[in-house]
C-alpha positions as CSV (number, residue, x, y, z in Angstrom):
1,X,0.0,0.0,0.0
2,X,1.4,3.3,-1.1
3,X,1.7,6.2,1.7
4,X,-1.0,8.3,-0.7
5,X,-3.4,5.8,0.0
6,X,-3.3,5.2,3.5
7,X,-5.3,7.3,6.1
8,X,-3.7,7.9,9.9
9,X,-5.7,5.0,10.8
10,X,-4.3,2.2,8.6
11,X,-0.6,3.9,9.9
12,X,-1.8,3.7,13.6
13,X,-3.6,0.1,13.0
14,X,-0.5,-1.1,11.3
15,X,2.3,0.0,13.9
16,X,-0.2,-1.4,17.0
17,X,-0.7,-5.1,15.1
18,X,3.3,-5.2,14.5
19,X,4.0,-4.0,18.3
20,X,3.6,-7.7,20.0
21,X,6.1,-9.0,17.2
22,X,8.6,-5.9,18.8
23,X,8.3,-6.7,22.4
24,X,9.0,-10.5,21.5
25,X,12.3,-9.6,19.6
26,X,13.0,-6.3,21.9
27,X,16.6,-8.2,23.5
28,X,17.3,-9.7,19.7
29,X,17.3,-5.7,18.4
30,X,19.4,-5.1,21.9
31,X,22.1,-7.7,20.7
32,X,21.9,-7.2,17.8
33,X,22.8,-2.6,18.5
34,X,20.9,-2.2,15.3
35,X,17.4,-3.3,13.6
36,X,17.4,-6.5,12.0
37,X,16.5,-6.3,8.3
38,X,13.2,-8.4,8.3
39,X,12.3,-5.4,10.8
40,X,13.5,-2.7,8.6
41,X,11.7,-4.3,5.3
42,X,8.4,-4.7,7.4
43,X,8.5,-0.9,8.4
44,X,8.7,0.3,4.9
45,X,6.4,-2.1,3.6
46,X,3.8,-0.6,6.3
47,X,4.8,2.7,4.8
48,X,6.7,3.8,8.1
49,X,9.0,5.6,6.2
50,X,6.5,7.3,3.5
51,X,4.3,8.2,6.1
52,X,6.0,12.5,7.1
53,X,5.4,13.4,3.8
54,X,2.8,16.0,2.9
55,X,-0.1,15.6,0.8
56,X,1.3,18.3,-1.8
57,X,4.6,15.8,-2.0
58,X,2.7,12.7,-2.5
59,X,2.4,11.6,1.0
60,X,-0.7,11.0,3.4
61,X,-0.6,14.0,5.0
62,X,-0.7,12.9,8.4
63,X,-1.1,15.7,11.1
64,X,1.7,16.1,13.8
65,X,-0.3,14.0,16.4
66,X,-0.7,11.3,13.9
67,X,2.4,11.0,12.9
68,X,3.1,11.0,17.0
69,X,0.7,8.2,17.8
70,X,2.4,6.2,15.3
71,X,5.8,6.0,16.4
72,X,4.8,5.7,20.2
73,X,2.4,2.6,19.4
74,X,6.2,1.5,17.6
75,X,7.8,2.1,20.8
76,X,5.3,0.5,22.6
77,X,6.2,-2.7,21.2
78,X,10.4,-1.7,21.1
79,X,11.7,1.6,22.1
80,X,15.2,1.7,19.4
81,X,12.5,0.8,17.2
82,X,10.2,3.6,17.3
83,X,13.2,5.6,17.7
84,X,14.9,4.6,14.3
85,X,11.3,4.7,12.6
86,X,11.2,8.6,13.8
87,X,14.8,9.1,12.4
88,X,14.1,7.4,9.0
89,X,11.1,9.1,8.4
90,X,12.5,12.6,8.6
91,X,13.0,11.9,4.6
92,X,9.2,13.3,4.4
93,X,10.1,16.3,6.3
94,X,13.6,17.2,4.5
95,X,11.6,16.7,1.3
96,X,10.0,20.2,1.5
97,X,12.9,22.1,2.0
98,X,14.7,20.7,-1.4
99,X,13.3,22.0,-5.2
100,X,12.1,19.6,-7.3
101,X,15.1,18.4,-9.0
102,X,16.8,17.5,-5.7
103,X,13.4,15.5,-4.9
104,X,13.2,13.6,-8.1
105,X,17.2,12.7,-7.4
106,X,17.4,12.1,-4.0
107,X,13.8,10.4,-3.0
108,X,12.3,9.0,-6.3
109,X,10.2,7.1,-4.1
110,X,8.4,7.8,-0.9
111,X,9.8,5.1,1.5
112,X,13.6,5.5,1.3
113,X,15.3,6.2,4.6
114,X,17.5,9.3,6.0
115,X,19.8,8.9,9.1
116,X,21.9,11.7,10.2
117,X,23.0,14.5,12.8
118,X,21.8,17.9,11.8
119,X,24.4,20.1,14.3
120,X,27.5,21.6,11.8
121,X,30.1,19.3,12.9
122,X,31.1,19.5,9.3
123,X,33.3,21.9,7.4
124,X,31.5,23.0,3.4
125,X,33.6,24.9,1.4
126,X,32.0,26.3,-1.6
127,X,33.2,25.4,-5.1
128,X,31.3,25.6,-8.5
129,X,28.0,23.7,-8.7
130,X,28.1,23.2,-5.0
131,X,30.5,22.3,-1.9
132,X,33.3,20.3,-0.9
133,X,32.2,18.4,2.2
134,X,34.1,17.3,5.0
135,X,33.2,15.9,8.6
136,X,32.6,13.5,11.6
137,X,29.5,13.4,13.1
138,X,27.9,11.2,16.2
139,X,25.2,9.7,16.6
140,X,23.8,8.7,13.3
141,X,20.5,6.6,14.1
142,X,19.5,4.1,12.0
143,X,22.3,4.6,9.4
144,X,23.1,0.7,9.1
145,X,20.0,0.4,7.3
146,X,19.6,4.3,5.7
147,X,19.5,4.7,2.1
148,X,20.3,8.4,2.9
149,X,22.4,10.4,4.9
150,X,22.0,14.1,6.2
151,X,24.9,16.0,8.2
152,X,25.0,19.6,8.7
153,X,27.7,21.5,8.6
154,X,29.5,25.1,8.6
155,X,29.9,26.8,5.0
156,X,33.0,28.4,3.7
157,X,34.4,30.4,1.1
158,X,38.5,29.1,0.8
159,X,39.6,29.3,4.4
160,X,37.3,31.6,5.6
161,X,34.0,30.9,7.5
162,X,30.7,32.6,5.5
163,X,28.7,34.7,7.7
164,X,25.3,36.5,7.2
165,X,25.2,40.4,7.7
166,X,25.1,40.1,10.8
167,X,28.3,37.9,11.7
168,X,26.7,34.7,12.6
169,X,28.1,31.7,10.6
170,X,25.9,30.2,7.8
171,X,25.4,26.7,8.5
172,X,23.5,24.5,6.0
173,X,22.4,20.8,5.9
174,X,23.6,18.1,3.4
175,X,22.2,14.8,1.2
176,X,24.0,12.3,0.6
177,X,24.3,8.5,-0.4
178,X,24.9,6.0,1.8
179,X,27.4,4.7,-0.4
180,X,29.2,7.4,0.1
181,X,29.7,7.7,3.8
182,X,32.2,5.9,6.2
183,X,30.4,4.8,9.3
184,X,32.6,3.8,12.4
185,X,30.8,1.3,15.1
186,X,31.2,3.2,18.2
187,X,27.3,2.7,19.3
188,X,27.8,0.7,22.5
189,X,25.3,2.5,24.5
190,X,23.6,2.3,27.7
191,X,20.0,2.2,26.5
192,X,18.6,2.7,22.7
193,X,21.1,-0.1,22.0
194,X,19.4,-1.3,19.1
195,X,19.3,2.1,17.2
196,X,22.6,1.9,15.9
197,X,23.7,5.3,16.4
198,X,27.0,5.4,15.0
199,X,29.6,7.9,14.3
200,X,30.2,8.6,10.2
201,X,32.1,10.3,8.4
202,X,33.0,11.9,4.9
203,X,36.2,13.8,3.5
204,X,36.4,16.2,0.3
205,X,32.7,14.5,-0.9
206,X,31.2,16.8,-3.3
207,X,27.3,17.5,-2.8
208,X,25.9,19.6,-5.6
209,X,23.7,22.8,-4.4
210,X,20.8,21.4,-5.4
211,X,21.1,18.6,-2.4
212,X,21.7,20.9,0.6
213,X,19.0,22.4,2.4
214,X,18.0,25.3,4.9
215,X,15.8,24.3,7.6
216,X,14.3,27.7,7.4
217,X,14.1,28.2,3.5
218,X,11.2,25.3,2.5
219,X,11.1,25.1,-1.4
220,X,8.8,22.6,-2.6
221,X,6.3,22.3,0.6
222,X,4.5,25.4,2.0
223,X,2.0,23.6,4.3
224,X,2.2,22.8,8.1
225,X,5.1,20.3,8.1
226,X,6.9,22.5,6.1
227,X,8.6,24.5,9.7
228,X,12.1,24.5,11.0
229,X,10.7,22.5,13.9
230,X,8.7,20.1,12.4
231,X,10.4,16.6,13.0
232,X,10.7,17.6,16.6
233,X,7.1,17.4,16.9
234,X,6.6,13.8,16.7
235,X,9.5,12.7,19.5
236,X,7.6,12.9,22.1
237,X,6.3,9.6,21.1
238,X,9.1,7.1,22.0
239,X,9.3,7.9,25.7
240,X,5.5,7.9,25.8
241,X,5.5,4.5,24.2
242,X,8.2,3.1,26.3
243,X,6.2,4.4,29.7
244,X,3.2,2.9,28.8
245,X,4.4,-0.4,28.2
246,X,6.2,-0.3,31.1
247,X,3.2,0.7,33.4
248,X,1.1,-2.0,31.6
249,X,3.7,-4.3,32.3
250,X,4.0,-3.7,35.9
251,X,-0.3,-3.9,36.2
252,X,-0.2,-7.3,34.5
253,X,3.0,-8.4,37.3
254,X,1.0,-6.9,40.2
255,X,-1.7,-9.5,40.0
256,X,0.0,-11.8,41.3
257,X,2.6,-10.4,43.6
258,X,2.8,-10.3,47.2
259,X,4.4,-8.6,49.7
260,X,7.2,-11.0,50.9
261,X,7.7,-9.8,54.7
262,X,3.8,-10.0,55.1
263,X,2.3,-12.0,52.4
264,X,-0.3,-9.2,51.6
265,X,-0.9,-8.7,47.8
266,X,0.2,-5.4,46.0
267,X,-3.6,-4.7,45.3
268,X,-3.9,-4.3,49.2
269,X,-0.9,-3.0,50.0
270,X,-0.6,0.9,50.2
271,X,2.9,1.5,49.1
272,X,2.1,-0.5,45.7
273,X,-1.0,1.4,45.1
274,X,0.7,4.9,45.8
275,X,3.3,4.1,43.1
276,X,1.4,2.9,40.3
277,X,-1.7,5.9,40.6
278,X,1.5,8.3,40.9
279,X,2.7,7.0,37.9
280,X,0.1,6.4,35.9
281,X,-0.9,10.4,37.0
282,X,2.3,11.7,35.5
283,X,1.9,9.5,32.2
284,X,-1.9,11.0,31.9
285,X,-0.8,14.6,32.9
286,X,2.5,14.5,30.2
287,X,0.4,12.5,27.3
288,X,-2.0,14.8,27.6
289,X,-0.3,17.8,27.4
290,X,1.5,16.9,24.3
291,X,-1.4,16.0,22.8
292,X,-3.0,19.4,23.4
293,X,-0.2,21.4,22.5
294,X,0.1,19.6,19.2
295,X,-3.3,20.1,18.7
296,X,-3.3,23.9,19.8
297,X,-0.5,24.0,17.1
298,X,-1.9,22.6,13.8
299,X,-5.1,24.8,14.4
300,X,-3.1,27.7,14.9
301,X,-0.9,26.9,11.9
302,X,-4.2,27.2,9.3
303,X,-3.4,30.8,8.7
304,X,0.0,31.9,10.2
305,X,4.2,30.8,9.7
306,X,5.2,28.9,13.1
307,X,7.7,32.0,13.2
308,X,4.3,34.4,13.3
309,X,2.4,32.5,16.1
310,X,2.1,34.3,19.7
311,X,4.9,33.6,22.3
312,X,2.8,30.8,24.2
313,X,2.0,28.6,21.3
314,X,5.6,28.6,20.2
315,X,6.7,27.2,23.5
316,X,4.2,25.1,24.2
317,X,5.3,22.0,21.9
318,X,8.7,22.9,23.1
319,X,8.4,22.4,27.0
320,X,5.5,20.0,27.1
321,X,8.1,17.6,24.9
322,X,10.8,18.3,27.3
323,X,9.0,17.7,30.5
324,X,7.7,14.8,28.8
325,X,10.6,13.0,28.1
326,X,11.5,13.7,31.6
327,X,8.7,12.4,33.2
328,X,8.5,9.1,31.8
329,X,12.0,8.8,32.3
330,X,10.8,9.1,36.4
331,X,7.8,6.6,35.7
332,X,9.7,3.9,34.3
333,X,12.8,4.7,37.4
334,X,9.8,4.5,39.9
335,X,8.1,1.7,38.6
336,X,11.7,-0.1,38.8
337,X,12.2,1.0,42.6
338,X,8.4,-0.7,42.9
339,X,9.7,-3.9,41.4
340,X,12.6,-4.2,43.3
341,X,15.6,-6.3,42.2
342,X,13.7,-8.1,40.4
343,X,13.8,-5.5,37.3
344,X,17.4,-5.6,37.2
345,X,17.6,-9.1,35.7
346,X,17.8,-9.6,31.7
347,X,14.5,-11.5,31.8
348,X,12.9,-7.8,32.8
349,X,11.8,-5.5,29.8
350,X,11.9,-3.1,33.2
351,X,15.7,-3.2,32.7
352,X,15.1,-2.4,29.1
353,X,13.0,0.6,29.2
354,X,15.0,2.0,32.5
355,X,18.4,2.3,30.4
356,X,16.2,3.3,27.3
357,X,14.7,6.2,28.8
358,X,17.5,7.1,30.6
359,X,19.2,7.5,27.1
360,X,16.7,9.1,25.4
361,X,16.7,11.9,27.9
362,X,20.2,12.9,27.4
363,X,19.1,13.8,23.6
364,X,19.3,17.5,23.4
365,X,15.7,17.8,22.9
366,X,15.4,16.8,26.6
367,X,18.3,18.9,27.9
368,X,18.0,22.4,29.7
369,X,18.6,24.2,27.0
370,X,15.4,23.8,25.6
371,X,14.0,24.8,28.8
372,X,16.5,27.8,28.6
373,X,15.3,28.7,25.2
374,X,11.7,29.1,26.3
375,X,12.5,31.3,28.5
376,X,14.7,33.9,27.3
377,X,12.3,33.6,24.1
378,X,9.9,35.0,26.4
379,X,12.0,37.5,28.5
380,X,13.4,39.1,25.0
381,X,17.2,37.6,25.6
382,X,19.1,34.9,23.6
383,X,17.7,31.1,22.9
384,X,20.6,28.7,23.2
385,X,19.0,26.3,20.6
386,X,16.4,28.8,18.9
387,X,15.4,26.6,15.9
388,X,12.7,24.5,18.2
389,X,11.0,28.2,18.2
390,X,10.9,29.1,14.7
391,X,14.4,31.2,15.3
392,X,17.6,31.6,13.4
């Protein structure tokens, strides 16, 4: 099924029947530090990877929140999993910031894969036609199994850095072929094992001008995807995912546990009870406030830019993600201290999803910088990481 012919429901349907398959395999893709290939092919056959692109690109069109739900019923089933199907599927978003020549080159179908890091931990010096490209750059989910690879990096004319008019560096992001990038296996991580996030490289690799992009220049989309922030929109889905399988988890173990000093069960017992309705509040209190400020978002996106919204909706998406991935973070630690020793053993998915989250929080999305940018956004001073608000 093609991603033009399938609504949000068919995505969302899809992802929650493959989920069980997922949570059976969940320490193979942990083993294994990357996503089998029967996993990969099944994604794209569901059209995982087709599934950011806008209508006006050929794509289904799905709103923020759809695209959202999908990933975190992915992550439900294994958290590197809907973590790798959210870095893959940024091909749908990059899309409508290239002119149709690049699209037609690059993507000339809808389910092809992009890994990459987007800071400018890469030097482009500009020569005819387009730039010689040279760099290292960490963390490159998914890029085992990408068919494309994005890095960003800083732009320069001979040996000296290009600025704007202003002085600030011009920094600019860059297709290329897998095929033509060097990957390094340094991913032996803590948690999101199975993502694959490996370092890669490329030296003196020339990428015509045609195939590098500005996040805040979109050429061949012009609808609501088509914002600087846009793929940032959908994260919040992996840590939801991973907390609620991890709170359903622990519901299913608590019927039949006891106490073992008293012999009481966990249903009776106060100190079970107190952690699982604190818990499941902070999973209802952060789902739902991602879900409303994506919401608030798209409606408010019908007639204005993101860069021409008021303050509050601007930062809304931004904090409600951040204290997200925070908070389930402390629901899957809590629900581990309510387990006991027994989550620490390889047997646990607990152990899993602990390390996973734990992971996924030191992501820069989740870091205080975001929390920093919100607020001298508000108080007039100087975002440290201003393209989450629209900002150069």
């Amino acid at each position: 099924m093609t991603a033009e012919m399938m609504s949000s429901t068919a995505y969302l349907e899809a992802a929650r029947a493959f989920a069980p398959e997922l949570a059976k395999r969940r320490s193979e893709i942990e083993a294994a530090r990357q996503l089998p290939a029967d996993i990969v092919a099944r994604l794209r056959e569901i059209g995982i990877y087709g599934m950011f692109f806008s209508a006006e690109l050929g794509g289904p069109g799905l709103t923020s929140l759809e695209q959202m739900e999908v990933l975190e019923a992915l992550a439900y089933g294994d958290t590197a999993t809907g973590w790798c199907a959210m870095i893959g599927s940024a091909t749908g978003i990059y899309a409508g910031f290239l002119d149709q020549q690049a699209l037609a080159e690059l993507m000339p179908t809808r389910d092809l894969i992009t890994a990459g890091f987007i800071a400018p931990a890469g030097r482009a010096e500009r020569v005819p036609g387009g730039y010689r490209l040279t760099g290292r750059w960490k963390l490159g989910s998914a890029i085992d199994h990408a068919d494309l690879v994005v890095g960003g990096a800083l732009v320069y004319d001979g040996a000296q850095m290009a600025t704007t008019e202003d002085g600030a560096p011009i920094a600019k992001l860059y297709f290329m072929r897998r095929d033509q990038v060097q990957v390094f296996d340094t991913w032996d991580s803590t948690g999101l094992r199975g993502s694959g996030s490996n370092d890669y490289a490329v030296e003196d690799l020339f990428v015509p001008e045609r195939h590098c992009f500005d996040l805040y220049e979109p050429k061949s989309s012009t609808g609501k995807l088509a914002e600087p922030e846009t793929l940032a929109r959908a994260m919040p889905g992996i840590p939801l995912g991973a907390a609620r399988a991890a709170l359903d988890h622990v519901r299913d173990l608590a019927a039949g546990k006891v106490v073992a000093a008293t012999g009481q069960k966990w249903a009776d017992n106060y100190r079970a009870q107190y952690i699982l309705g604190e818990c499941e509040m902070e999973y209802v209190v952060a789902r739902g406030a991602v879900v409303d400020s994506l919401r608030t978002l798209w409606d408010a996106l019908d007639d204005k830019r993101f860069a021409e919204l008021p303050a509050d909706i601007r930062i809304q998406t931004l904090l409600t993600r951040t204290h997200c991935y925070r908070a389930c973070r402390r629901i899957v630690a809590r629900l581990c201290e309510l387990v006991g020793t027994d989550s620490v053993y390889k047997p646990s998915p607990l152990d899993i999803w602990l390390r996973d989250t734990t992971t996924m929080t030191t992501h820069l999305i989740a870091q205080d910088q975001m929390i920093q940018s919100a607020g001298a956004f508000l108080l007039g001073g100087r975002p440290e990481f201003p393209l989450v608000l629209g900002e150069r």
